[in-house]
Each structure stands twice: as C-alpha cells, then as structure tokens.
N, C-alpha and C positions, 0 to 999 in steps of 0.2 A: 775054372769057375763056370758052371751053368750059365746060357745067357738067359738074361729076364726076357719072362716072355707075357706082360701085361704089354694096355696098348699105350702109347703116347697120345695117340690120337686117330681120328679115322672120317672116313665121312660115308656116310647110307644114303645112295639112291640122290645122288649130288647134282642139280641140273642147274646152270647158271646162260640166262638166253639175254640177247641184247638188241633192240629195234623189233621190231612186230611186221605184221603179213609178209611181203615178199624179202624184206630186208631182214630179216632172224636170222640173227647168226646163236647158232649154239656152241657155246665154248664149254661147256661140260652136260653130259649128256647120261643123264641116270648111272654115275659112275660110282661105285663103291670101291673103298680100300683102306686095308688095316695098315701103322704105320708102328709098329713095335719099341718099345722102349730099348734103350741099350744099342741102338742098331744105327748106323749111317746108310740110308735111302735117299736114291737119287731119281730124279725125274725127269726123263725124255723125251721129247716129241719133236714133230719137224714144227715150223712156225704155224702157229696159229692152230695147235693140238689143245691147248687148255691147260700147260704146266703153268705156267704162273696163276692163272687163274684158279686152277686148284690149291696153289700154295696160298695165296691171298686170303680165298676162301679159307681153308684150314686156321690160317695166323689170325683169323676175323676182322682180315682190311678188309673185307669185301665179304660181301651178302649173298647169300645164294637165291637163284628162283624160287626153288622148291628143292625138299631134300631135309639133310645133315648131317651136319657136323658134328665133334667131339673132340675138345681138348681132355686127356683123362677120361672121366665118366660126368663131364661139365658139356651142355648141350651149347654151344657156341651160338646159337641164331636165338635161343631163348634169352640170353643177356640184355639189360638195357644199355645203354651206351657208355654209360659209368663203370655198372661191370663190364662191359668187354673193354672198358680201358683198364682197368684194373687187373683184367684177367693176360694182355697184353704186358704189363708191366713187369707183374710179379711171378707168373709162369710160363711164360714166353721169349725167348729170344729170336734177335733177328742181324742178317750180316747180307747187305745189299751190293752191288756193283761199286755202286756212287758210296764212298766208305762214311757216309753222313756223321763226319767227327763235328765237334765244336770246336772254330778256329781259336776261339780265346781261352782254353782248357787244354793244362799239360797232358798227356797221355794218362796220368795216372788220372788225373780228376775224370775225363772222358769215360774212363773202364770203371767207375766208380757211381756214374751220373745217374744211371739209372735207381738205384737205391739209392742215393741221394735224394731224389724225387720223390721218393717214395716212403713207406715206414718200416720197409725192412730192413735191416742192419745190412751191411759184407760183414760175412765171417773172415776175421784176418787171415788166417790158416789158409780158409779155400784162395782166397785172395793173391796169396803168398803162392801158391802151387799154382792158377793161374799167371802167374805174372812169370814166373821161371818157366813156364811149359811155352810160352810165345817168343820166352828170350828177349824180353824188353825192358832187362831191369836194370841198362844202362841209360836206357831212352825214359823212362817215365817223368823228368822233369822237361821233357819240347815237347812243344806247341806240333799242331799238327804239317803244317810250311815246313815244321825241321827234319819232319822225317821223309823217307822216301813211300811211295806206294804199297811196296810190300808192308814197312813197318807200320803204316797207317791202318792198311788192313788186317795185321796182327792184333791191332786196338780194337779193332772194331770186333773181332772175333773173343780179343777176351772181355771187352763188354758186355759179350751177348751171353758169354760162357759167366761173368761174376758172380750173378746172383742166381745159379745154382736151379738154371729152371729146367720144367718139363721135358721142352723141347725146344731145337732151335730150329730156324727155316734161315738158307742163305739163299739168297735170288744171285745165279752167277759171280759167285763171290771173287773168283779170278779173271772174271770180263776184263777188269782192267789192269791186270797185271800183265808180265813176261812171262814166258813159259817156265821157268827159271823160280821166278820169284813164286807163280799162282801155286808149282810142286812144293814148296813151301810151306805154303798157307794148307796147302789139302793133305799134306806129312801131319800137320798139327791138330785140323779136323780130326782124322781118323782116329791120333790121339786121345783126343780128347772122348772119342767112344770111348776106344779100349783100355787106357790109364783112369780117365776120370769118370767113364760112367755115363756120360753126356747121349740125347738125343738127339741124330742131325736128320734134317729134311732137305735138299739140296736140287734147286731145277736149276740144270745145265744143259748145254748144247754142244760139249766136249769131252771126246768117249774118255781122253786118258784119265779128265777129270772125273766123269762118273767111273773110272777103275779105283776106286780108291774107297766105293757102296760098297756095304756087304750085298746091299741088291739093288738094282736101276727098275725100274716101274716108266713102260714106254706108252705113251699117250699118241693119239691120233684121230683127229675127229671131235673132240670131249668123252673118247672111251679109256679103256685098258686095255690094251692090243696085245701084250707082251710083255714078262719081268724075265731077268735072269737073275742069280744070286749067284756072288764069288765071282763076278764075268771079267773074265780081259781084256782090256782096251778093243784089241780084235773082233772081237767078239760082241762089246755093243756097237763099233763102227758098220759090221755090217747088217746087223740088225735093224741099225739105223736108215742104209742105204737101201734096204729091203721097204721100211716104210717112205722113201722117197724125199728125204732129207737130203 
C-alpha cells in the first residue's frame, strides 16, 4: 500500500524567543518542517536545541514568537483558546514521560476519558483493535497503582491512540521505563503507523528509540541541522555525537 503523502502538520518560518536584550534565548529559530501523515518522526537534538519546544509548539501548548503552525490545513496560532482546546481534544493526541493517568479510573475509563469529555463517541470497533493491539485486555478493570509502568504507559498510548486523531506527539514516552519495557511500548508505536494508520511525532534523546522513525529530524540551535530516514540506531548515535550531544 502507498504511503499517504498529505501533511499531518508542519510549521513556516517557526521562531519562539525567550527574555529580551542580552538574555534572548532563541529556542526555535526561523525553522520550517513538514511532518507527513502515516509516518513515525522522531526529533533530536542535544539539550536545549528546541525539540520539545517545537513539539509544544506544533501540539499548541505553547505559542510561538513569530511564525506557523499547522495542524492539517488548521492555522494553530490563529485559534482562540476554545478552539485550540478543542482542536487538542478531538485531533490531537499526546503521550508524556509523566504517564498523566487518573489515579481513580480503571485503565479502561482512562483510554476512554478523552471522548468522554468530549462529544465525540469511541467507535467500539476502533476501541476493540486498540485495546488488543497494547495487550491490555486482562488489565482494563485496575486502577492505575495496579499496574506496572510499562502497562501504565500502554494506557496512556491507547488513550492517545482512541479517538482516532490526526496526530500524536509523545514527549519521551520511555524516560521512564526500562529498556525492556520502553522496546515495548516503541514495538507498539510503530505499530500503530503501520497496522493502524496512526500519526506519530516523537522527541527523544535515545538513538535505539528514535530507530524505530521511519525518519529522525536532528535540531541544534532552534534549526534543522540534519534528518536521516530508515536510520540505525548507529547511525543516529553518531550523528548525534557529531552535533555534541
């Protein structure tokens, strides 16, 4: 099957600055870049390059200086605060470090909550193929205490995955796992491209984990220094090492 090749999202001439005269710091810096539907993209940089700040930007936690965005062909900075919460809800997902469950919601209500909130239905079906593609569908009656880390963060991934949106952005989605467990959770990502169709957006700081991108997009500075697509572990480590990471 063809990959789709519309955008999920992008941003033009993207600058996001912070403090003024001698204390500016530019965390994104006239950066453009297309992020393809269908596809798992991963984003590098050594600290303080501008990956989270791009991805915040993109997900619209956060506002840019000057610039834009695009969710779709949706101008993200032109929203008032209603629509980007809405535009958040219903076509956006998100899967953080911190696996931000609700302690007093079984696993299923958790993966559920979002549409809950909201007016759009789960499709049971998607739901169903969800919940057997994370392998949780002996756990969906415990609390979040009852599971371990990895399973937690299984929840929180088909949360983001339920309601069937645009794109997902995960902020180090295995920071806090084991190596063991984070291979896991990035098996089921990449799944979720290629079985279900799914948009991933992913800043990380771990090559094996960005192996698992059909492409990594390396930041430095608040630029684009560098993408490879298809790359090997190998191969973004020293690319890495090359930007002084």
């Amino acid at each position: 099957m063809p990959k789709i090749t519309q955008l999920a999202a992008r941003a033009v001439n993207a600058s996001k600055t912070y403090g003024s005269g001698e204390t500016t710091v530019h965390a994104l810096n006239e950066l453009s870049v297309d992020l393809l539907s269908g596809e798992f993209t991963a984003i590098m940089g050594p600290s303080g390059s501008g990956k989270s700040t791009l991805m915040h930007c993109l997900a619209g936690l956060d506002t840019l200086s000057s610039g834009t965005v695009y969710i779709g062909e949706t101008d993200v900075s032109q929203l008032s605060e209603r629509a980007l919460t809405l535009l958040r809800r219903d076509r956006v997902g998100f899967v953080f470090q911190a696996f931000n469950l609700v302690p007093t919601l079984s696993a299923k209500e958790n993966i559920s909550l979002p549409q809950k909130l909201g007016a759009s239905a789960l499709e049971p079906e998607w739901l169903e193929r969800v919940i057997d593609a994370v392998g949780l569908r002996d756990r969906l009656g415990h609390r979040p205490n009852e599971l371990s880390g990895g399973q937690q963060q299984r929840v929180a991934v088909a949360r983001a995955l339920a309601g069937q949106p645009e794109i997902i952005f995960a902020d180090e989605p295995t920071g806090n796992l084991d190596s063991t467990t984070g291979n896991e959770i990035l098996q089921f990502m990449r799944q979720a491209v290629d079985d279900l169709e799914q948009t991933i957006v992913m800043v990380t700081h771990d090559p094996s984990a960005a192996a698992f991108a059909d492409r990594v997009v390396f930041l430095a500075d608040g630029k684009i220094v560098q993408e490879l697509r298809d790359p090997s572990a190998n191969q973004i480590f020293d690319t890495m090492k090359n930007l002084g990471d």
